[in-house]
Biotite code that builds the C-alpha atoms (Angstrom):
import biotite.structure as struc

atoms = struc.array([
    struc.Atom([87.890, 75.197, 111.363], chain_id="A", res_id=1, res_name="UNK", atom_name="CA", element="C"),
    struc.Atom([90.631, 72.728, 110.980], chain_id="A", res_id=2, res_name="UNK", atom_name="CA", element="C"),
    struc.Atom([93.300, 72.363, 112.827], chain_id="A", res_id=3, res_name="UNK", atom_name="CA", element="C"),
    struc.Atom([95.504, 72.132, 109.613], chain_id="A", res_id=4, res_name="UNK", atom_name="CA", element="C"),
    struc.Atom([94.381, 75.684, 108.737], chain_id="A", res_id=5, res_name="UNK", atom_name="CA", element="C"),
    struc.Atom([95.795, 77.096, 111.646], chain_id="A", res_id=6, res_name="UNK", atom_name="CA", element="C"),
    struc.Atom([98.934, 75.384, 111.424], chain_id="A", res_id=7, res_name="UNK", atom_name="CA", element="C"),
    struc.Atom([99.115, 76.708, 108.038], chain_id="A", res_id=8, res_name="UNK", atom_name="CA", element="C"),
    struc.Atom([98.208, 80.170, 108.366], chain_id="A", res_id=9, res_name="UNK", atom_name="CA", element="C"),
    struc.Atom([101.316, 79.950, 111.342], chain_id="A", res_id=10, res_name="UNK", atom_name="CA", element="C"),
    struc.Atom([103.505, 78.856, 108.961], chain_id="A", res_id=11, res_name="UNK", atom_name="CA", element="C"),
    struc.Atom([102.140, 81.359, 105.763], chain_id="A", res_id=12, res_name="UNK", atom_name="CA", element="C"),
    struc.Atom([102.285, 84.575, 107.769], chain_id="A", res_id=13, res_name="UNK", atom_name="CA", element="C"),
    struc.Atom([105.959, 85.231, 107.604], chain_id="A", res_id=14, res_name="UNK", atom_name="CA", element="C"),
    struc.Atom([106.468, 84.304, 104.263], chain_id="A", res_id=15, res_name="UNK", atom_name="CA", element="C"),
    struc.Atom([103.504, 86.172, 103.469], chain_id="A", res_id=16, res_name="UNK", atom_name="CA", element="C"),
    struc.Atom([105.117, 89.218, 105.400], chain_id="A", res_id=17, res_name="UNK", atom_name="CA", element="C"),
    struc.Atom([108.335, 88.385, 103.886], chain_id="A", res_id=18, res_name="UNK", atom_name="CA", element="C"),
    struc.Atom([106.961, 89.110, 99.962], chain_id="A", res_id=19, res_name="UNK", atom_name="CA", element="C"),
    struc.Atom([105.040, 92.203, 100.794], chain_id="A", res_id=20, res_name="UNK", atom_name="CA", element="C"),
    struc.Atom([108.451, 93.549, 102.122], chain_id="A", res_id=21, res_name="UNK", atom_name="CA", element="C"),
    struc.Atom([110.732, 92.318, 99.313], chain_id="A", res_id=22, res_name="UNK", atom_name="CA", element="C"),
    struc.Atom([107.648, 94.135, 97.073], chain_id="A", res_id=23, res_name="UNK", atom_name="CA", element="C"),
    struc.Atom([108.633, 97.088, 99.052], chain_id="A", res_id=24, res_name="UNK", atom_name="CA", element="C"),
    struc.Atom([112.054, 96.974, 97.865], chain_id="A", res_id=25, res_name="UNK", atom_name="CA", element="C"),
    struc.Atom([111.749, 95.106, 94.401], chain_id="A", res_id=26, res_name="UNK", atom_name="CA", element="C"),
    struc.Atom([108.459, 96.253, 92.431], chain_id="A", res_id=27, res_name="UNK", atom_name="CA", element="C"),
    struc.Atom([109.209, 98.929, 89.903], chain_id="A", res_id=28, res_name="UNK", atom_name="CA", element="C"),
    struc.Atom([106.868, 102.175, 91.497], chain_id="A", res_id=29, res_name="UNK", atom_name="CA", element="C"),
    struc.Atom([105.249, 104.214, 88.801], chain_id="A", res_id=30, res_name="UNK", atom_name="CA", element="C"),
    struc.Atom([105.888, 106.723, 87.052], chain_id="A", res_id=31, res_name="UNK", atom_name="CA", element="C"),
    struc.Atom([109.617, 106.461, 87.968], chain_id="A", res_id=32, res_name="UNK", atom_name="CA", element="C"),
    struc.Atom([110.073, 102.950, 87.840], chain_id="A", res_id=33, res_name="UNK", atom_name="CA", element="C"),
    struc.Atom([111.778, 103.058, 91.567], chain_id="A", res_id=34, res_name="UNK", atom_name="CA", element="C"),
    struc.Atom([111.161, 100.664, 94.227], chain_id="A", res_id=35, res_name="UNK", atom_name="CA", element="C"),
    struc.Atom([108.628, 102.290, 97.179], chain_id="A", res_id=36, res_name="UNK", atom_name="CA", element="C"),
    struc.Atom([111.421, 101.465, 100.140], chain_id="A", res_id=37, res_name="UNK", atom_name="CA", element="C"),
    struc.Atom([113.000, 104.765, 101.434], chain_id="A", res_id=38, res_name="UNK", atom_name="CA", element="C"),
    struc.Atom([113.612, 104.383, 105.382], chain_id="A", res_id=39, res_name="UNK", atom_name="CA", element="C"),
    struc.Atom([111.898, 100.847, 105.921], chain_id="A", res_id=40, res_name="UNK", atom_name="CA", element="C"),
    struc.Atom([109.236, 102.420, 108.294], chain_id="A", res_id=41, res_name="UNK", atom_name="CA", element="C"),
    struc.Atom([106.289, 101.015, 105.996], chain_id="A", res_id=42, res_name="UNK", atom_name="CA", element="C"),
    struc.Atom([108.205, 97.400, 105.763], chain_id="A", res_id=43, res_name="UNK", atom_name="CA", element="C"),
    struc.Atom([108.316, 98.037, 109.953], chain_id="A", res_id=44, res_name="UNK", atom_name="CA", element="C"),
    struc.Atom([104.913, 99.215, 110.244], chain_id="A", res_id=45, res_name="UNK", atom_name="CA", element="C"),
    struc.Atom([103.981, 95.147, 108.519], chain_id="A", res_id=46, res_name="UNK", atom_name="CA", element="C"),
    struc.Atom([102.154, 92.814, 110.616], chain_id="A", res_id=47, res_name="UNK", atom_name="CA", element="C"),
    struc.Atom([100.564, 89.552, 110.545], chain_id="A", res_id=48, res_name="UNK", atom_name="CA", element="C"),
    struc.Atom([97.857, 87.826, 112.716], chain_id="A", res_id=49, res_name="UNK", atom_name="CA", element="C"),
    struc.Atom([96.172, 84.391, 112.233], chain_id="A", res_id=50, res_name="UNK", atom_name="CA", element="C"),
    struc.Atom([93.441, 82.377, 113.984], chain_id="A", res_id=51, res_name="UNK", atom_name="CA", element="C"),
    struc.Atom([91.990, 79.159, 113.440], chain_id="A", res_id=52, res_name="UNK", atom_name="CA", element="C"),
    struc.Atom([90.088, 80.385, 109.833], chain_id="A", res_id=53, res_name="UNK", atom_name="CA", element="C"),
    struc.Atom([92.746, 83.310, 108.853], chain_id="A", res_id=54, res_name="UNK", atom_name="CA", element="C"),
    struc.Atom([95.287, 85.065, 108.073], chain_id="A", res_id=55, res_name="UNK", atom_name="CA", element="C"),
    struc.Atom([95.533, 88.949, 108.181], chain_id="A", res_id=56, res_name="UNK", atom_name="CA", element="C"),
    struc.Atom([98.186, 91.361, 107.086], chain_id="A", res_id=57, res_name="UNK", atom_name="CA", element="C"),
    struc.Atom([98.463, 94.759, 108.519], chain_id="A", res_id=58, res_name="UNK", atom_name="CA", element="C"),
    struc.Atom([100.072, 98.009, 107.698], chain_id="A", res_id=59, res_name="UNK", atom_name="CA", element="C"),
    struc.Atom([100.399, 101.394, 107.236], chain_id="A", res_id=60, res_name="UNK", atom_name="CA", element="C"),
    struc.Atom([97.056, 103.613, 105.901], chain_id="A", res_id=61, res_name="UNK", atom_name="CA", element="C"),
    struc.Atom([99.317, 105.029, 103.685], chain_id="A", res_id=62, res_name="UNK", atom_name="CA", element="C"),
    struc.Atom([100.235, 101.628, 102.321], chain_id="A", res_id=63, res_name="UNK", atom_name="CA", element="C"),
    struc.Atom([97.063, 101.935, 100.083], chain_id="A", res_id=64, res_name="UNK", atom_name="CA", element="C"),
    struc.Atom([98.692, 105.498, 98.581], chain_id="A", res_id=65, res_name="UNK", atom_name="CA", element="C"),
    struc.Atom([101.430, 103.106, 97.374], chain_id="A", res_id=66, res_name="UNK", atom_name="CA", element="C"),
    struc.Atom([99.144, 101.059, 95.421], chain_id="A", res_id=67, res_name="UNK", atom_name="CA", element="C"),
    struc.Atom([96.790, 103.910, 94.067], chain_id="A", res_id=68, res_name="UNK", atom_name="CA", element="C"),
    struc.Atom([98.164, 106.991, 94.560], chain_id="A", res_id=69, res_name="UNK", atom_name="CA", element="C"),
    struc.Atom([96.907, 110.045, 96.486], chain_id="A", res_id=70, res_name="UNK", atom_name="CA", element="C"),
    struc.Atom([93.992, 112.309, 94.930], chain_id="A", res_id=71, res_name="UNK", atom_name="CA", element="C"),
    struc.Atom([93.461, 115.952, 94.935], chain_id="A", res_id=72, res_name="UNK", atom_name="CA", element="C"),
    struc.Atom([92.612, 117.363, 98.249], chain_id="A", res_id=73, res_name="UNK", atom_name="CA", element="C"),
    struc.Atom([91.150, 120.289, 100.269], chain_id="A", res_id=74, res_name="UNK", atom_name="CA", element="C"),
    struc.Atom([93.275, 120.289, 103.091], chain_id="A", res_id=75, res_name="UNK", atom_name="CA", element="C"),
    struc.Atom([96.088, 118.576, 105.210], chain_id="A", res_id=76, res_name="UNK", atom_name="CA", element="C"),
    struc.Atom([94.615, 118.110, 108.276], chain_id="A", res_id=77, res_name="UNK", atom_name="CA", element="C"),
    struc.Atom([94.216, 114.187, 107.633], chain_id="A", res_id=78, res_name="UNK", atom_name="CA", element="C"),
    struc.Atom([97.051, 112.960, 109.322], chain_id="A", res_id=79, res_name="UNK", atom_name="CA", element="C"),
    struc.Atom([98.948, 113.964, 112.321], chain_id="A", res_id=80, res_name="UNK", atom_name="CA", element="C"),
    struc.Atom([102.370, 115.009, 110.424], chain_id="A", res_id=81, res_name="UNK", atom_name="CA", element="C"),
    struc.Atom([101.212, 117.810, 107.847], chain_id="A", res_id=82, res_name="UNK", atom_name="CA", element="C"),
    struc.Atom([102.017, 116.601, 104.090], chain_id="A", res_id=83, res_name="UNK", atom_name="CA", element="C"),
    struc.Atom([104.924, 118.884, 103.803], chain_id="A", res_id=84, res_name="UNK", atom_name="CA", element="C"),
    struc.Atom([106.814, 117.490, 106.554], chain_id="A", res_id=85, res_name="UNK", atom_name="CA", element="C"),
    struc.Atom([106.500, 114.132, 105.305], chain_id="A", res_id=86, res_name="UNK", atom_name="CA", element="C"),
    struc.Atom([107.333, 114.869, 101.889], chain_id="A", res_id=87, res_name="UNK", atom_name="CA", element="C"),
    struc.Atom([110.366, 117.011, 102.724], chain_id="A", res_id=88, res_name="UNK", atom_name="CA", element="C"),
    struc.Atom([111.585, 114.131, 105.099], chain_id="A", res_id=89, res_name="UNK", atom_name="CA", element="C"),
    struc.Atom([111.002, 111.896, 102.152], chain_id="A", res_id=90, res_name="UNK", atom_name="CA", element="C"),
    struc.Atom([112.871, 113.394, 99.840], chain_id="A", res_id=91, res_name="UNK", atom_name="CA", element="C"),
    struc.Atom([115.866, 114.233, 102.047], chain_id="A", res_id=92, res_name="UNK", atom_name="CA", element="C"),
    struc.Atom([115.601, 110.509, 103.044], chain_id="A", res_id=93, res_name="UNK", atom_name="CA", element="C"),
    struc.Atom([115.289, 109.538, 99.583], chain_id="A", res_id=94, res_name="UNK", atom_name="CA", element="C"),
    struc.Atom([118.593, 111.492, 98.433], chain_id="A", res_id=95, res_name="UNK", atom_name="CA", element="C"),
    struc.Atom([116.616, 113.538, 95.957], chain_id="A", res_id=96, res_name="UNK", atom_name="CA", element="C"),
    struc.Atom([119.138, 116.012, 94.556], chain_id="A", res_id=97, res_name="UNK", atom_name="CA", element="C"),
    struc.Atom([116.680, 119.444, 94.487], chain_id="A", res_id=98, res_name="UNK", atom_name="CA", element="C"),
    struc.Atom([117.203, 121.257, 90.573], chain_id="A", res_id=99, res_name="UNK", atom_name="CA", element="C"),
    struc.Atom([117.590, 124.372, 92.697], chain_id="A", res_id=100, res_name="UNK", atom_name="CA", element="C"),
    struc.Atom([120.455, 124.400, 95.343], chain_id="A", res_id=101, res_name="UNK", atom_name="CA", element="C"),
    struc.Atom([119.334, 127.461, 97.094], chain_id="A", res_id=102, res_name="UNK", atom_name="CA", element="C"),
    struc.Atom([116.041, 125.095, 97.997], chain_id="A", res_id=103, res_name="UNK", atom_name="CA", element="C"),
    struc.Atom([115.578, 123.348, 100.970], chain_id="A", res_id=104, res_name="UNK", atom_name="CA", element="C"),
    struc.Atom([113.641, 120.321, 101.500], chain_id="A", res_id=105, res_name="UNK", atom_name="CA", element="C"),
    struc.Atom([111.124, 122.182, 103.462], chain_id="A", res_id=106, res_name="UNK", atom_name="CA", element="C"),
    struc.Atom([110.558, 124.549, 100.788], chain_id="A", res_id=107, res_name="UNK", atom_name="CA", element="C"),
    struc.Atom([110.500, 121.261, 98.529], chain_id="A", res_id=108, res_name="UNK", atom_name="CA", element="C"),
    struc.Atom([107.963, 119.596, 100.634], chain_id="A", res_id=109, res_name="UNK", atom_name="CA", element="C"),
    struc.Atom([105.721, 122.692, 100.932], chain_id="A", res_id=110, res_name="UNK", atom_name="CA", element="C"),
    struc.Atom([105.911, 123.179, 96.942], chain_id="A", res_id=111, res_name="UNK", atom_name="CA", element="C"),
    struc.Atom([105.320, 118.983, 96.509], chain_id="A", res_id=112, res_name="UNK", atom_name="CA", element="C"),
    struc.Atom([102.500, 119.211, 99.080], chain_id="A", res_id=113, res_name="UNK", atom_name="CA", element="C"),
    struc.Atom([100.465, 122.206, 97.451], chain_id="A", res_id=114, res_name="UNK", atom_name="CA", element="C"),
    struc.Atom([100.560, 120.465, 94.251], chain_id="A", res_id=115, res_name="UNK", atom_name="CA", element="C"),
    struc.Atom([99.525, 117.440, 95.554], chain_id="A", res_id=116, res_name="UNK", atom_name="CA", element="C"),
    struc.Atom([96.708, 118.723, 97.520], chain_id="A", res_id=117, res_name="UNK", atom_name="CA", element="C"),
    struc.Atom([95.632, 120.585, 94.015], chain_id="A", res_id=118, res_name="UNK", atom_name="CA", element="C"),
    struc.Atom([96.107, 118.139, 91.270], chain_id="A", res_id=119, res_name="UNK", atom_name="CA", element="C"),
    struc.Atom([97.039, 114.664, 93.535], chain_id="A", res_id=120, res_name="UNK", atom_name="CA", element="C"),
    struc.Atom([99.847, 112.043, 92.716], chain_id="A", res_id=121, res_name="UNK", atom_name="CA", element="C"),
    struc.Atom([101.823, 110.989, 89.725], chain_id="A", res_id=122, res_name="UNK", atom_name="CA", element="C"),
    struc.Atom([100.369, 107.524, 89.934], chain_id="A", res_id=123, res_name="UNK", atom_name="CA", element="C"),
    struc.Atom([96.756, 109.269, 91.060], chain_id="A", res_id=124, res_name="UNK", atom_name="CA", element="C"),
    struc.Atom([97.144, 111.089, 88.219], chain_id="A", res_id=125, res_name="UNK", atom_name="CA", element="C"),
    struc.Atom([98.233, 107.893, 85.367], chain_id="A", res_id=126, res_name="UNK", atom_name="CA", element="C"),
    struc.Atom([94.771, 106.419, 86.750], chain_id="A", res_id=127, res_name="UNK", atom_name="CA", element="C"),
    struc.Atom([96.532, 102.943, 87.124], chain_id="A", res_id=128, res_name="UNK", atom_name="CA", element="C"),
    struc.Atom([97.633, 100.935, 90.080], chain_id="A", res_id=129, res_name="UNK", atom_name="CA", element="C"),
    struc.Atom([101.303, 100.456, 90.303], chain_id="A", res_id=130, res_name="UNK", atom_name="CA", element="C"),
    struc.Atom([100.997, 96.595, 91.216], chain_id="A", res_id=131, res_name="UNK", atom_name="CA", element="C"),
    struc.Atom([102.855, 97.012, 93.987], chain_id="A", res_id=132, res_name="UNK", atom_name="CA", element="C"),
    struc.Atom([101.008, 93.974, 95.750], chain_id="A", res_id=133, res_name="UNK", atom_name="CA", element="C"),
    struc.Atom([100.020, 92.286, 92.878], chain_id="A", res_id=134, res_name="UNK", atom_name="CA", element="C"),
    struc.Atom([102.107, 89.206, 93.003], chain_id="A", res_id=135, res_name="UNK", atom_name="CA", element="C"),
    struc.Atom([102.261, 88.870, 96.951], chain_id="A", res_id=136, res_name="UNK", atom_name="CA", element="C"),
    struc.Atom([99.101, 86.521, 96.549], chain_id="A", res_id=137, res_name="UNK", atom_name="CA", element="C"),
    struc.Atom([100.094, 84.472, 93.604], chain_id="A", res_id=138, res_name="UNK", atom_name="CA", element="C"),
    struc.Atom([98.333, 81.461, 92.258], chain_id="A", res_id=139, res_name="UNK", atom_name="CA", element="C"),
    struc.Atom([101.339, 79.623, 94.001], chain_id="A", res_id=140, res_name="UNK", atom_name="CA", element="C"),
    struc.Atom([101.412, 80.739, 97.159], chain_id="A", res_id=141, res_name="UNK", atom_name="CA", element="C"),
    struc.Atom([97.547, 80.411, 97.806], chain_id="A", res_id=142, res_name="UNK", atom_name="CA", element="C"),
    struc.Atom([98.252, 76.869, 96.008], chain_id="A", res_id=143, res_name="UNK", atom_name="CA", element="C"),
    struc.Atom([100.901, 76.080, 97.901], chain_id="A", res_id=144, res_name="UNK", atom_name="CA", element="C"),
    struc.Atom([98.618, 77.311, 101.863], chain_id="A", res_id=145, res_name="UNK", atom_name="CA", element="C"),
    struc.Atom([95.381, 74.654, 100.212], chain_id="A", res_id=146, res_name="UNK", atom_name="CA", element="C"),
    struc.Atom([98.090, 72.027, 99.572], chain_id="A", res_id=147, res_name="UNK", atom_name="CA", element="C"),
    struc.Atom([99.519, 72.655, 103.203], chain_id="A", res_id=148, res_name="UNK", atom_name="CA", element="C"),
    struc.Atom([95.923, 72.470, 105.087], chain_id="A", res_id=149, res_name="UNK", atom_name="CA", element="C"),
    struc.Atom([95.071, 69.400, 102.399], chain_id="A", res_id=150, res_name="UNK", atom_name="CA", element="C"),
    struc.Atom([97.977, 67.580, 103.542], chain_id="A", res_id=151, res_name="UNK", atom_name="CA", element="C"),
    struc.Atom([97.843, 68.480, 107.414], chain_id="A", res_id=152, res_name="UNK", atom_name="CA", element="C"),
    struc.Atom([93.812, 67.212, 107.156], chain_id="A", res_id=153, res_name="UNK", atom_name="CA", element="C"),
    struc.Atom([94.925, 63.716, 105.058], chain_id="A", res_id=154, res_name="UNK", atom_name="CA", element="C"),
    struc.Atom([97.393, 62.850, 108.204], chain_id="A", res_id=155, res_name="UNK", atom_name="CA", element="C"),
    struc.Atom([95.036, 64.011, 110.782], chain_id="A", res_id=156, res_name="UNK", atom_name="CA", element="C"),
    struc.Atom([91.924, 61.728, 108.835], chain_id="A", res_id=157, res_name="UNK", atom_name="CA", element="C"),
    struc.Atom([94.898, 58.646, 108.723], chain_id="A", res_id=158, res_name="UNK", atom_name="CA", element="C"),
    struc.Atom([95.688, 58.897, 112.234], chain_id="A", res_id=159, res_name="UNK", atom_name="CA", element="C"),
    struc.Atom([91.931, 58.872, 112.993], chain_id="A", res_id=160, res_name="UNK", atom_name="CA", element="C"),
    struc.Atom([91.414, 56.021, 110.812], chain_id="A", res_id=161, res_name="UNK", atom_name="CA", element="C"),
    struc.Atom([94.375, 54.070, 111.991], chain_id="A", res_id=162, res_name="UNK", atom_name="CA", element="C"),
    struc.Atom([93.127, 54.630, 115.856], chain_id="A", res_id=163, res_name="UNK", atom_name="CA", element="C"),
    struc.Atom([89.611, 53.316, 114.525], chain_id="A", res_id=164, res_name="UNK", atom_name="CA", element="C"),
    struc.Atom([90.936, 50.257, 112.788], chain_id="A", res_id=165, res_name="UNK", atom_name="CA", element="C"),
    struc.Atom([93.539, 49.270, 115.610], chain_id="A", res_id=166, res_name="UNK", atom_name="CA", element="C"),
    struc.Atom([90.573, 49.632, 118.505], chain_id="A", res_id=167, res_name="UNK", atom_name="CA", element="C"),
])
């Protein structure tokens, strides 16, 4: 690969990790319109890693929920923190002000968690993606990494040339 690539996929992965965490905070969520941040554990859970022909984000599984939503399902032995829990810690971390005050958020996150297992999400539900990482990989930015590598390559083929000529 070249060795402009690498230098820009070095220099692309933070920024790249940088928008996909100021999505996080920014983008609008569906139905509600609020932004996906909570606690920060997704934006903590971000990674990048690049080699000489890539660069690769990582996250969360659940990052993909964001994006889609979560469908109906059978039961909640997927993960390793039972649906409930995570809701109800949601929710308290989230500020949600319950209609009922007599409920807690455990009773919150076991009523949240039954419907969702039966019907899904909101956003499931609307049958839309919320765009949550839709503008992460703009036009511009991939523009910007091919005018990077294009311009690392043109001083690596002039510094070849000029070592050529002056031999």
């Amino acid at each position: 690969m070249l060795a402009s690539a690498r230098v820009a996929f070095a220099q692309a992965g933070p920024e790249l990790l940088e928008a996909c965490i100021n999505a996080l905070r920014t983008h609008p969520q569906p139905p509600r319109g609020r932004p996906a941040h909570t606690t920060g554990n997704t934006e903590r859970q971000l990674r990048f890693e690049e080699d000489d022909s890539s660069l690769t984000m990582f996250g969360p599984s659940h990052l993909q929920t964001l994006i889609t939503g979560r469908g109906p399902t059978k039961s909640s032995t997927a993960g390793d923190t039972p649906l409930r829990e995570i809701l109800a810690q949601w929710a308290e971390d989230k500020g949600i002000q319950l209609n009922d005050p007599n409920m807690t958020y455990k009773q919150f996150g076991f009523l949240a968690a039954r419907k969702m297992h039966e019907w899904g999400s909101e956003l499931y539900a609307m049958g839309q993606p919320s765009g949550l990482l839709d503008q992460v990989l703009s036009p511009e930015f991939l523009n910007t990494l091919k005018a990077r590598i294009a311009a690392g390559e043109m001083v690596a083929i002039t510094s070849t040339l000029r070592g050529v000529l002056n031999s």
